[in-house]
BAFI-3210 file (N, C-alpha, C; in Angstrom, 3 decimals, decimal comma, padded with zeros to 6 digits):
// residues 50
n [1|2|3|4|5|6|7|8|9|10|11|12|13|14|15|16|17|18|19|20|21|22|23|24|25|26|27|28|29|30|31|32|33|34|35|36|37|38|39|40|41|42|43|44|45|46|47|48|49|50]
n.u [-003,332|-001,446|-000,519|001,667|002,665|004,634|004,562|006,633|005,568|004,137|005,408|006,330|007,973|010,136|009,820|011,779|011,028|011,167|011,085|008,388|006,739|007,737|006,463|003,715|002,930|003,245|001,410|-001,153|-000,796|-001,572|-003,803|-005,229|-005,319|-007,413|-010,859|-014,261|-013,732|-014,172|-014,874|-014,549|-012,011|-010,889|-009,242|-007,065|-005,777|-003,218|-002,328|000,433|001,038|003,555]
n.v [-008,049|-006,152|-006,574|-005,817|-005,823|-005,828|-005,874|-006,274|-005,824|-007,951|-009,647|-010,944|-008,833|-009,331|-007,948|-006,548|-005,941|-003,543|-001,819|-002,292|-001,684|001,156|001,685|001,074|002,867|005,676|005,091|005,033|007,242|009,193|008,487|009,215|012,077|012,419|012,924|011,734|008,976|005,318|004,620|001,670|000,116|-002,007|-003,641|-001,752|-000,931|000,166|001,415|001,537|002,581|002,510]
n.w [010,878|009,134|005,635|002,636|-000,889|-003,192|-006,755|-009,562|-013,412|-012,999|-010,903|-008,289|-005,604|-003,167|000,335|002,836|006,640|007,474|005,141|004,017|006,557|006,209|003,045|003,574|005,710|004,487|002,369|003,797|005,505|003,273|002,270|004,625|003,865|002,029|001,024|001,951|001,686|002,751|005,882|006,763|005,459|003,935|002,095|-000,182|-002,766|-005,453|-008,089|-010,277|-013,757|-016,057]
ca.u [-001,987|-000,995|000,290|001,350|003,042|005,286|004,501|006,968|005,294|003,638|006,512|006,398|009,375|010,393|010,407|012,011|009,968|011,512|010,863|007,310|006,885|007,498|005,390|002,323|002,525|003,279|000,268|-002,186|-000,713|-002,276|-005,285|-005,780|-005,400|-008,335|-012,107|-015,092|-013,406|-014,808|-014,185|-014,317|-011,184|-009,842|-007,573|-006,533|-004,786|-002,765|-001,637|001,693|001,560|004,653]
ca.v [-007,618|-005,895|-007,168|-005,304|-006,744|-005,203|-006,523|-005,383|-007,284|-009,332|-010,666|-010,216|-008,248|-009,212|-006,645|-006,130|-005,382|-001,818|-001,320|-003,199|-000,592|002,653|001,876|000,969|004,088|006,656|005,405|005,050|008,666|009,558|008,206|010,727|013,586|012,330|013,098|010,864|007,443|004,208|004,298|000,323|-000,110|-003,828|-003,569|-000,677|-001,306|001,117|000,480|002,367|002,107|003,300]
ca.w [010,527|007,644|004,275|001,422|-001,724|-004,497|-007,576|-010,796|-014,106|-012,314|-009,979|-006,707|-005,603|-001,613|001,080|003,892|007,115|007,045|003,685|003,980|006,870|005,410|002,802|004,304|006,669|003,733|001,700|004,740|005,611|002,111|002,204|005,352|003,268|001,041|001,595|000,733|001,591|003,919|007,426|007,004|004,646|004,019|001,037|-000,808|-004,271|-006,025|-009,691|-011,316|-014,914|-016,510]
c.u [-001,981|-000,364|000,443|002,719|003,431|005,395|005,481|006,420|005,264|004,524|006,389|007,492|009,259|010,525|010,690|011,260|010,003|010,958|008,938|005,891|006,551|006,256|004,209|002,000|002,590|002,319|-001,292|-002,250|-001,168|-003,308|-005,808|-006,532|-006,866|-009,578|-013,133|-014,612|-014,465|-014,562|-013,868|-013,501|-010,377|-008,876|-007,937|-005,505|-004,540|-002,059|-000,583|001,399|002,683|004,616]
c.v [-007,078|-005,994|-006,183|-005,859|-005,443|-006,205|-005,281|-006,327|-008,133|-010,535|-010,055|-009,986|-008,322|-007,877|-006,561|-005,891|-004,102|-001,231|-001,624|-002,026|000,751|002,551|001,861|001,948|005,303|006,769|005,606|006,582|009,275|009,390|009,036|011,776|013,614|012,446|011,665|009,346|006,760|004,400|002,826|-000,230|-000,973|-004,123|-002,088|-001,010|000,176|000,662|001,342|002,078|003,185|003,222]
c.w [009,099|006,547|003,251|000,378|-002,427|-005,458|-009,162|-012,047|-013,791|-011,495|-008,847|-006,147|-003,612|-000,998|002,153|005,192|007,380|006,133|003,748|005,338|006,395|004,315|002,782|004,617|005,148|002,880|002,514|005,379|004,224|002,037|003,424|005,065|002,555|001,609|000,686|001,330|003,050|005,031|007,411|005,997|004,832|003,299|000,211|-001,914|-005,276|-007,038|-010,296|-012,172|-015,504|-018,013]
res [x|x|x|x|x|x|x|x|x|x|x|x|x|x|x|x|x|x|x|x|x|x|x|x|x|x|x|x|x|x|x|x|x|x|x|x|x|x|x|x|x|x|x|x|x|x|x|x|x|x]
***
């Protein structure tokens, strides 16, 4: 199953399973686009800094 977490400064910000949802699919639909990657991909971490 798939988990993914919103963290703001280090808090973990609840999500919805809608919300929890969409973004899963919109970054896994990104990682598509990309060449070069694993076929055997277990986590995927993406970092904002603002």
């Amino acid at each position: 199953m798939t988990e993914i977490k919103l963290l703001i400064n280090e808090k973990e910000i609840p999500l919805n399973p809608i919300m929890s949802t969409i973004l899963t699919k919109i970054n896994l639909g990104f990682m598509e686009a990309l060449k070069n990657l694993p076929d055997d991909k277990k986590t995927i971490t993406i970092e904002i800094k603002l």
